[in-house]
matplotlib code that plots the C-alpha trace (Angstrom):
import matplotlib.pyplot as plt

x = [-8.1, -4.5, -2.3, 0.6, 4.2, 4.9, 1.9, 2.9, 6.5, 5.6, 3.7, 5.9, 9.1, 7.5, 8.0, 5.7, 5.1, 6.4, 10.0, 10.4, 11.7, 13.5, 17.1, 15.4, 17.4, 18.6, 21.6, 19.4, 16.8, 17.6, 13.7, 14.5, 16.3, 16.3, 12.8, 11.3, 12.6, 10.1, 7.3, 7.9, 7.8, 4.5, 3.4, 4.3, 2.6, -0.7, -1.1, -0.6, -1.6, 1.6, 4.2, 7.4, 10.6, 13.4, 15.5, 13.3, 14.1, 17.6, 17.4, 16.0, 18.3, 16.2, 12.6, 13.7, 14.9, 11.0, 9.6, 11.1, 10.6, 6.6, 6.8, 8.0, 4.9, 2.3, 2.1, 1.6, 2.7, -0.3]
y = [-6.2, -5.4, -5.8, -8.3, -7.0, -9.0, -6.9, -3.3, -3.9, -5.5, -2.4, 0.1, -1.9, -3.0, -6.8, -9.7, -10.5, -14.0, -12.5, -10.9, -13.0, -12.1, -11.1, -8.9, -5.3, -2.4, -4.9, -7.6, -5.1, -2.5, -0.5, -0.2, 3.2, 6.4, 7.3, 4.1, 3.6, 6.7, 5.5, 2.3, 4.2, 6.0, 2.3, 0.9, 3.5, 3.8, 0.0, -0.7, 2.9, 3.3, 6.3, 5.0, 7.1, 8.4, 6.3, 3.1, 3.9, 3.8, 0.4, -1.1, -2.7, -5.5, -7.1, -9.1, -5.7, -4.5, -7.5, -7.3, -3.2, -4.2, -6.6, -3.8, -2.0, -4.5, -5.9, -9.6, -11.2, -13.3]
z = [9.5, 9.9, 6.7, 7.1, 7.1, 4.0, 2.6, 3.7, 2.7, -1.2, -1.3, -0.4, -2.6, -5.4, -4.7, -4.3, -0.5, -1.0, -2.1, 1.6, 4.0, 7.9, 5.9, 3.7, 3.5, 1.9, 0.7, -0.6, -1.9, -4.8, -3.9, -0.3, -0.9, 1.8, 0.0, 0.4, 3.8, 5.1, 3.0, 4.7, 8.4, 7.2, 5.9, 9.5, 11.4, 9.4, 9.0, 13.0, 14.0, 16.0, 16.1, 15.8, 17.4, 15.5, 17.4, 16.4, 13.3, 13.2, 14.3, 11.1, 9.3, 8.3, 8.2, 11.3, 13.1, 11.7, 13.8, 16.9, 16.8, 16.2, 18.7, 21.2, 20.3, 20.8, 17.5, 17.1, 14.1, 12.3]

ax = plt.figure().add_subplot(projection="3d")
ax.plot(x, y, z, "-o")
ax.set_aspect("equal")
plt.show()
């Protein structure tokens, strides 16, 4: 079974998965440094078994922008 986004992400920042919600960001988010941010690619790509692009990437700015990109990959939300 595929781990949740809220999972993957508490994981990677150190947060409980009921503290990240759709406006969760770098801003909002003191662990969601340039570090984190490629453990959080790796995280994304091992739990979904996708390869994200560079240029995905730079589109993150947010756990909604994380949806949508997942989305674009064939990833359905549970």
């Amino acid at each position: 079974m595929k781990p949740s986004l809220e999972q993957i992400l508490a994981r990677v920042f150190g947060v409980k998965p009921k503290d990240i919600t759709d406006s969760t960001s770098p801003d909002t988010l003191s662990s969601w440094d340039s570090f984190n941010a490629v453990k959080l690619v790796d995280a994304l790509e091992r739990g979904y078994h996708i390869k994200l692009k560079i240029e995905d990437m730079a589109k993150i700015k947010n756990v909604r922008d994380i949806r949508k990109l997942l989305k674009t990959y064939g990833v359905v939300r549970r």
